[in-house]
C-alpha positions in Angstrom: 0.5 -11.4 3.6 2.1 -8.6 5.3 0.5 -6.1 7.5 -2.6 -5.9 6.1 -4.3 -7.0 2.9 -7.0 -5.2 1.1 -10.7 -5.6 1.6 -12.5 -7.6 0.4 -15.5 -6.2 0.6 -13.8 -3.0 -1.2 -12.7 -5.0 -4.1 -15.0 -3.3 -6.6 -12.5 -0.4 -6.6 -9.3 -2.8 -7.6 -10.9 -2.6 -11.0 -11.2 1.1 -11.7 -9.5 2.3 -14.9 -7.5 4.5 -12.8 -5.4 2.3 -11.8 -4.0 2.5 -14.5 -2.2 6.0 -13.6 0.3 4.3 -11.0 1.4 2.0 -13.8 0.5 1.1 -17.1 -0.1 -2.9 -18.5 3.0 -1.6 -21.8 5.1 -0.5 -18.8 4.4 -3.9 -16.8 4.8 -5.8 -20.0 7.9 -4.4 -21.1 9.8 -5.0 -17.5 8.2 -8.8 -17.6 10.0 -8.9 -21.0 7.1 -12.1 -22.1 8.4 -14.2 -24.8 4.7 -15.3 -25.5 4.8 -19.1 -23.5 6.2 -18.2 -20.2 5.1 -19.3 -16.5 3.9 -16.2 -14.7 2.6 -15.5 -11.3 1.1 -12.2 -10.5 1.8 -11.8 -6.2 -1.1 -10.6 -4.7 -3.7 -10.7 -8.0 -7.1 -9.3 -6.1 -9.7 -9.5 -9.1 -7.5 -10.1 -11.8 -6.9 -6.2 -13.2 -3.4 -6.9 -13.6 -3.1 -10.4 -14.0 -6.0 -10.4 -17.5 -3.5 -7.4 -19.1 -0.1 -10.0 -18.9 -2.6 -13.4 -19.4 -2.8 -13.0 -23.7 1.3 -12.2 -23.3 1.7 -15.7 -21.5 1.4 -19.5 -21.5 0.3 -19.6 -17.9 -0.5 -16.5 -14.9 -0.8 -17.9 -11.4 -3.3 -15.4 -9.3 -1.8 -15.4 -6.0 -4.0 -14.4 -3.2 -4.3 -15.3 0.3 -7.9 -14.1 0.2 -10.2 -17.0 -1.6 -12.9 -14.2 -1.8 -11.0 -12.4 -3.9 -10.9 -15.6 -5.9 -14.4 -15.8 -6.1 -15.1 -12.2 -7.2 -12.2 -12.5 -9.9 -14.2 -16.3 -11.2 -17.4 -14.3 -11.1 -15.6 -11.7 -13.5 -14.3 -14.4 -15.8 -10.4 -15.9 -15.9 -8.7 -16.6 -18.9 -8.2 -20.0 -20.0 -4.6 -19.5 -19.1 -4.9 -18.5 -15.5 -5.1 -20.5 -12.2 -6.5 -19.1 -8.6 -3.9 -20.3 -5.8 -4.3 -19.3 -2.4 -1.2 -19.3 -0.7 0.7 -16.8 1.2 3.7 -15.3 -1.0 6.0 -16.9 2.1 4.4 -20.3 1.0 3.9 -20.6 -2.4 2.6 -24.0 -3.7 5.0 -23.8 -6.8 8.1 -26.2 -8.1 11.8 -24.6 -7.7 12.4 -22.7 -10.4 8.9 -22.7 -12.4 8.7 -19.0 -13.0 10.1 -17.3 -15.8 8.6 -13.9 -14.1 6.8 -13.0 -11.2 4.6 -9.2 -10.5 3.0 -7.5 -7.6 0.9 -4.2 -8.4 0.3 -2.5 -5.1 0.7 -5.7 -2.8 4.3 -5.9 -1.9 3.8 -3.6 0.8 1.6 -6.7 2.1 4.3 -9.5 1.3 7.4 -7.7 2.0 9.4 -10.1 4.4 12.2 -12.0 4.0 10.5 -15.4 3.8 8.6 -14.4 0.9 11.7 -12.6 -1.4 13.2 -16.5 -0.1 10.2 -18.0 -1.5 10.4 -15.9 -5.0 14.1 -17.0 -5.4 13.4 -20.2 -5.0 10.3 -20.1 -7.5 11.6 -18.0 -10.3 14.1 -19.4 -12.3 17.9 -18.6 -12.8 17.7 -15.3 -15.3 13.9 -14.4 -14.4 12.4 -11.3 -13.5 10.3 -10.4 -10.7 8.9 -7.1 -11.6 6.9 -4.8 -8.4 4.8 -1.2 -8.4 4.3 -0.2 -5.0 3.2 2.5 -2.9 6.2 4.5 -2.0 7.1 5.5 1.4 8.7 8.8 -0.1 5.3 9.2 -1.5 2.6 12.1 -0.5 -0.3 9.4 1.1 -3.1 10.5 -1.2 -3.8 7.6 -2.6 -2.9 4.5 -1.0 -2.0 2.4 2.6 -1.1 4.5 5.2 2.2 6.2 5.2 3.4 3.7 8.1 3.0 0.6 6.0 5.0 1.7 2.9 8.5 1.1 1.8 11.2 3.3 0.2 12.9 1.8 -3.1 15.8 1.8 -1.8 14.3 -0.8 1.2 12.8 -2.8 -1.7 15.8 -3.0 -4.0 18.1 -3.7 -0.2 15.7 -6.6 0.2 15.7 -7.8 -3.1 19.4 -8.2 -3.3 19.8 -9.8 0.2 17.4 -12.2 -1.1 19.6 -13.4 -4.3 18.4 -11.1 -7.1 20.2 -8.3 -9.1 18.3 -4.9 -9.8 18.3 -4.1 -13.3 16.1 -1.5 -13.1 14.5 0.8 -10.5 12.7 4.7 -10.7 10.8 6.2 -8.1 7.7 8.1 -8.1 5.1 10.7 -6.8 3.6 8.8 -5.5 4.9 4.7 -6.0 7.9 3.1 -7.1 8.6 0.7 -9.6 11.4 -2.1 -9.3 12.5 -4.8 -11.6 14.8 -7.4 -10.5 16.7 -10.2 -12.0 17.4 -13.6 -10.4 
């Protein structure tokens, strides 16, 4: 992924409660807009905090990470028997044209966000899904998070989102994140 991606090593802290303060799992679930047996894949998954609150609201979750250890730590915590592990760069993902109903990242885009990989959502998630992203804000204050220099501004996000094929049906900035819902 992108410029960086998270430590490993660190991961213990992607599963603080705290989290939960940049974005809440009603707020994600209501943007996803679930109807109870759709295909899901939650870009750049880490442990699984994100990706266990959408799993009971879904048929199937993909956990995307390029990190395999992050895999490990996140079978070590226990999946849901609706979620799969795949390790794949969000530029490369090992999914069928249009198998998504919805696709989330929670604090990873800033480690995806190229072209190829908006390309490679649009060609995963179906005609009328969503792809639903929290992310540190450039416009933010940089305490908490990546370092200023490897943010981006919603307006870059909701810019890239449309050059790659989708619509924006919702957007709102933060303190300290921002939190964009788009519609293929």
């Amino acid at each position: 992924m992108g410029f960086h991606t998270f430590d490993a090593d660190e991961s213990a802290k992607l599963e603080r409660p705290d989290r939960y303060r940049f974005g809440s799992r009603e707020e994600l679930l209501a943007a996803l807009g679930l109807g109870g047996e759709d295909v899901v894949a939650d870009i750049g998954s880490g442990t699984g905090f994100y990706t266990d609150e959408v799993a009971p609201f879904a048929g199937t979750v993909y956990a995307v990470d390029v990190q395999a250890e992050m895999h490990d730590r996140y079978r070590a915590k226990g999946l849901p028997e609706n979620v799969e592990t795949v390790t794949a760069e969000a530029s490369s993902l090992p999914l069928a044209d249009d198998e998504l109903d919805a696709a989330f990242s929670t604090m990873t885009y800033h480690e995806f966000a190229t072209e190829a990989a908006l390309a490679e959502l649009a060609r995963v998630v179906r005609p009328g899904g969503r792809v639903v992203t929290l992310d540190w804000s450039a416009n933010g204050t940089g305490d908490d998070g990546p370092a200023m220099d490897e943010r981006f501004a919603l307006a870059d996000a909701v810019e890239a989102f449309e050059s790659a094929g989708f619509r924006t049906v919702g957007a709102t900035s933060r303190k300290e994140t921002f939190f964009h819902i788009a519609r293929r």
